[in-house]
C-alpha positions as CSV (number, residue, x, y, z in Angstrom):
1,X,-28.2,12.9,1.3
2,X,-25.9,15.7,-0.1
3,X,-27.1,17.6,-3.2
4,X,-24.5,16.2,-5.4
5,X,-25.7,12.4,-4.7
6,X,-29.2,13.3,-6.4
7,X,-27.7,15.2,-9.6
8,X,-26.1,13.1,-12.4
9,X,-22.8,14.0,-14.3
10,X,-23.1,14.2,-17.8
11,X,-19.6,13.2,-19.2
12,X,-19.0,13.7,-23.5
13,X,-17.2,10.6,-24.3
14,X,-17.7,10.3,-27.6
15,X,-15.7,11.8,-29.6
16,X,-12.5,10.3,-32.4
17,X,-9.9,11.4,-30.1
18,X,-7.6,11.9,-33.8
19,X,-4.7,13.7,-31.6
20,X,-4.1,10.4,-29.6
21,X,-4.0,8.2,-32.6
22,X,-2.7,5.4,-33.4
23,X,-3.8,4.4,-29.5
24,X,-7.5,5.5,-30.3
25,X,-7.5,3.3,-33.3
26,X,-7.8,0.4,-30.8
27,X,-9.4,1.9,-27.6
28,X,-11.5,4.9,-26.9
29,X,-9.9,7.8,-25.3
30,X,-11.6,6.9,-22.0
31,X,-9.9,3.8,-21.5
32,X,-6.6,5.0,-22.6
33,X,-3.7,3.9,-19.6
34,X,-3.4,6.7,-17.4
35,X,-0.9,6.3,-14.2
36,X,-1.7,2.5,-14.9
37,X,-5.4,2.9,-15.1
38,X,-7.9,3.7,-18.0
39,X,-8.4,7.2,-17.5
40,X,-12.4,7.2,-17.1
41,X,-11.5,5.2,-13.4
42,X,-9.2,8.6,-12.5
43,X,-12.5,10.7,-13.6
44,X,-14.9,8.5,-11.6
45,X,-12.8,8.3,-8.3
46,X,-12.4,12.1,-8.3
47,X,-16.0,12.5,-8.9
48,X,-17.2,9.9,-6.3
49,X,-14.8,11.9,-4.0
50,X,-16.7,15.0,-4.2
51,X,-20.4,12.9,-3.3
52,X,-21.3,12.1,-6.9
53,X,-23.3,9.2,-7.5
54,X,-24.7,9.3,-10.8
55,X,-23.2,9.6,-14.3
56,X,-24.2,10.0,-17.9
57,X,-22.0,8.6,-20.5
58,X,-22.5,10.2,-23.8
59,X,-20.5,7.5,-26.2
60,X,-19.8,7.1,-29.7
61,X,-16.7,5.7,-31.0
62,X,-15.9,2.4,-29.6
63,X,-18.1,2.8,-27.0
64,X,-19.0,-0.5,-26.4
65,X,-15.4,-0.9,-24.7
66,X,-16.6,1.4,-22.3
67,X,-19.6,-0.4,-21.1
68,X,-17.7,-3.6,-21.2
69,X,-14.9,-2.4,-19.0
70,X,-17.1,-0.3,-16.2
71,X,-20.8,-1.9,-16.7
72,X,-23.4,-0.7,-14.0
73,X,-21.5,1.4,-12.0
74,X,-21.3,-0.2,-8.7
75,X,-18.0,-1.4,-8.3
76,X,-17.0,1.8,-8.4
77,X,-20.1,3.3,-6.0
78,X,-22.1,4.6,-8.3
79,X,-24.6,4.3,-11.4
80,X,-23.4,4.9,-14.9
81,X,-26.1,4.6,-17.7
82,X,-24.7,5.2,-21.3
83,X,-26.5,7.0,-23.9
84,X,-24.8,5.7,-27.4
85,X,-24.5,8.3,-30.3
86,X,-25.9,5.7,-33.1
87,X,-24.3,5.4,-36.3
88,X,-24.2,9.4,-36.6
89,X,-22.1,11.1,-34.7
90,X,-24.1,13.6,-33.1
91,X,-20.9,16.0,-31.7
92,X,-21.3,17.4,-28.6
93,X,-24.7,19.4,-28.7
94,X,-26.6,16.3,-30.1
95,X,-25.3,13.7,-27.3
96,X,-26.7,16.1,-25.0
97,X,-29.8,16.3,-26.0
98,X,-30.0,12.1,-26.8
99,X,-29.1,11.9,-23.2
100,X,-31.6,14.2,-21.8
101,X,-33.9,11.2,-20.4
102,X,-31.7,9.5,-18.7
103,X,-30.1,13.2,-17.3
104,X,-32.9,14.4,-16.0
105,X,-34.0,17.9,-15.1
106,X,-30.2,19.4,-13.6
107,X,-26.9,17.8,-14.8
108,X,-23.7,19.0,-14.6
109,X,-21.6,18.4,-17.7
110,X,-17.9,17.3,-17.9
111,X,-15.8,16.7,-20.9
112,X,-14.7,13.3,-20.9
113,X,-11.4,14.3,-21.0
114,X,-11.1,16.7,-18.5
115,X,-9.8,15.8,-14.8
116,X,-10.3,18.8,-12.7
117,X,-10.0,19.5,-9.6
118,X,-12.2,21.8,-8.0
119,X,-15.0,22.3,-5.6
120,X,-17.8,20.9,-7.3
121,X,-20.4,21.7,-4.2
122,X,-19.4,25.5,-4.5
123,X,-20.0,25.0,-8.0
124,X,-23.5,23.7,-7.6
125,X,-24.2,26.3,-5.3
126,X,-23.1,28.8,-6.7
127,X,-25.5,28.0,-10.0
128,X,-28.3,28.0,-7.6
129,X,-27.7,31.3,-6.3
130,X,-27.4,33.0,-9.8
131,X,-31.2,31.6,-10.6
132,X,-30.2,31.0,-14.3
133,X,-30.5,28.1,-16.2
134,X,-27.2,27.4,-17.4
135,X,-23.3,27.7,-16.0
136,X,-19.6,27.9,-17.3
137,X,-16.7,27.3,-15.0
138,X,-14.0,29.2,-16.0
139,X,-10.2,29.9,-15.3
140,X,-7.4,32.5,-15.9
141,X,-6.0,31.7,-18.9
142,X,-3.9,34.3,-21.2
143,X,-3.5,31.8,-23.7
144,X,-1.4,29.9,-21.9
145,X,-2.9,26.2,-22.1
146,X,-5.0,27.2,-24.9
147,X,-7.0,29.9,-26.7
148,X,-8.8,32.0,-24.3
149,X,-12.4,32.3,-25.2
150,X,-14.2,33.9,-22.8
151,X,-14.7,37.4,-21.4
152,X,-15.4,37.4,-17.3
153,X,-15.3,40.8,-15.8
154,X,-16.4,40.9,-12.1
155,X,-17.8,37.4,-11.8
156,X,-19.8,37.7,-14.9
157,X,-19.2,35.9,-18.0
158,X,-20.0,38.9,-20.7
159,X,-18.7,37.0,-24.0
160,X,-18.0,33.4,-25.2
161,X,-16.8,33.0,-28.8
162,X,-15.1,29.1,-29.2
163,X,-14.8,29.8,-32.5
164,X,-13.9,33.3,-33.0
165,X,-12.5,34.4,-30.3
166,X,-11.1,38.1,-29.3
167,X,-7.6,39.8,-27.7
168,X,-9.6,41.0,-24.8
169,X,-10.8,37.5,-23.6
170,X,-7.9,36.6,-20.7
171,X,-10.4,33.2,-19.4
172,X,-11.1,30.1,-21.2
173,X,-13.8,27.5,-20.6
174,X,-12.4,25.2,-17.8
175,X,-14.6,21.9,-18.7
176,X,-17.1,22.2,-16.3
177,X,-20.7,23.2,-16.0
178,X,-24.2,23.1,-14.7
179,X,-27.0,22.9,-17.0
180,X,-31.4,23.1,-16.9
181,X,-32.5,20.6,-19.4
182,X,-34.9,23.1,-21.0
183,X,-32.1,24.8,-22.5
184,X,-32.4,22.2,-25.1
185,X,-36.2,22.5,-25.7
186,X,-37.0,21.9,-28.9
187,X,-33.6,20.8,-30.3
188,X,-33.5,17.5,-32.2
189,X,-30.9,14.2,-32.0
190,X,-29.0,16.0,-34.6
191,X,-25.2,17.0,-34.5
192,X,-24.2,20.5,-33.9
193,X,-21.9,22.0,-31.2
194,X,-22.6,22.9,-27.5
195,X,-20.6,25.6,-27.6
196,X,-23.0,27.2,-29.9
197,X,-25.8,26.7,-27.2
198,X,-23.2,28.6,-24.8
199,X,-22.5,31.4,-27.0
200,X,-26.2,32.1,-27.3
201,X,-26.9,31.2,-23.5
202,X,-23.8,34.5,-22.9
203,X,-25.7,36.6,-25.4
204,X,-29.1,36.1,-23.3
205,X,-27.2,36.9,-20.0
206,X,-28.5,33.3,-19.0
207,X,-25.1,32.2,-18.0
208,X,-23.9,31.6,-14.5
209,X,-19.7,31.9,-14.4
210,X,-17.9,30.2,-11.8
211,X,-14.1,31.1,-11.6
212,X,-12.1,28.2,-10.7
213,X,-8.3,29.0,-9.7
214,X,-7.0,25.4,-9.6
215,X,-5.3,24.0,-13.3
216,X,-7.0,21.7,-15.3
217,X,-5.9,18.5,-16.6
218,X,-6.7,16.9,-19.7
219,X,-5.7,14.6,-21.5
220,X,-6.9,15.4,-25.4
221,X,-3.3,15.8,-26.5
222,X,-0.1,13.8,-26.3
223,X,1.5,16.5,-24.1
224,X,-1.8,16.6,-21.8
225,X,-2.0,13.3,-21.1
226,X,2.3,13.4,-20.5
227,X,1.1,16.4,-17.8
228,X,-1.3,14.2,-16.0
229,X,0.4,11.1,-16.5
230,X,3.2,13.0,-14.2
231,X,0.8,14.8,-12.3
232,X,-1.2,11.5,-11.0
233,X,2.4,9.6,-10.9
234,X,4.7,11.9,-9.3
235,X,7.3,9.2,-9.6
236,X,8.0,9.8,-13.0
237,X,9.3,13.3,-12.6
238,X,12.4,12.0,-10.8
């Protein structure tokens, strides 16, 4: 059994998707058509590709369309378990820590609208060789699909401001990462942001970076989910 089969993805599915209105009125941005396919069925194949097993569903909105459309898991290979928000939503911090249980004690983390394509078994080595207990995949950015927020100088990650963030940051949080679940000792089912937990994880020097040189996809805005749509259907570029 590869390391990858044993270790669950933790996917963030559960936010309003308000860029994608008025489709996320009806559907959560999960399901939304992608290449002719909800795009959560894109995310699984990919992962299932790379020996993933196990995932994490962190769901909020309209989540209940989720469950309905992909149940258990094994039609597509593999075990999905969802971890619902509740009538709060807890942003991306507190569905972490409500999933926790069902996560286990090493997750990676994937944004639930994020397809990328990297090598997630470099990744996961690459984590265990730093011995910390958290990691951030990051790419080249220069602003150039969004803000850059992150300063990596010689395969360290030395800054991360989401919020704030400064000229000399050139890399931007890529969507993926690796986390110990006692990172979130002592945090409650509460919202607040991850990114918070990442800044202070930098700040610690208890951040792992991975560089990734491959694009990512996603589809949070109309013109991202137009780049995959292309990307996926090469068809439609003709």
């Amino acid at each position: 059994m590869s390391a990858l089969e044993q270790i669950p993805v933790v996917i963030l599915a559960g936010g309003l998707a308000t860029r994608l209105r008025p489709v996320t009125e009806r559907i959560p941005k999960a399901l939304v058509p992608v290449a002719g396919e909800p795009f959560l069925a894109h995310q699984l194949r990919l992962l299932r590709s790379h020996g993933f097993r196990s995932v994490v569903l962190c769901i909020g909105h309209l989540g209940e369309m989720i469950e309905e459309a992909f149940g258990d898991g094994s039609s597509w290979g593999m075990r999905i378990q969802y971890s619902y928000d509740g009538p709060v939503l807890l942003r991306t911090g507190g569905a972490l820590v409500k999933a926790l249980p069902m996560a286990g004690p090493t997750w990676f983390l994937l944004y639930g609208d994020s397809y990328l394509r990297i090598d997630y078994a470099a990744v996961y080595e690459t984590y265990r060789a730093g011995g910390k207990p958290a990691l951030m995949t990051v790419l080249e950015n220069r602003n150039a699909w969004d803000r850059s927020n992150v300063l990596f100088e010689d395969g360290r990650i030395l800054r991360y401001d989401k919020h704030a963030p400064t000229p000399e940051m050139h890399h931007i949080d890529y969507g993926l990462g690796i986390f110990d679940s006692s990172v979130f000792a002592g945090r409650k089912q509460e919202p607040f942001d991850l990114s918070d937990v990442q800044t202070d994880l930098v700040a610690r020097g208890e951040m792992t970076g991975y560089l990734a040189t491959e694009r990512f996809f996603e589809i949070g805005s109309p013109a991202g989910l137009q780049e995959l749509e292309t990307f996926l259907n090469p068809t439609l570029s003709r």
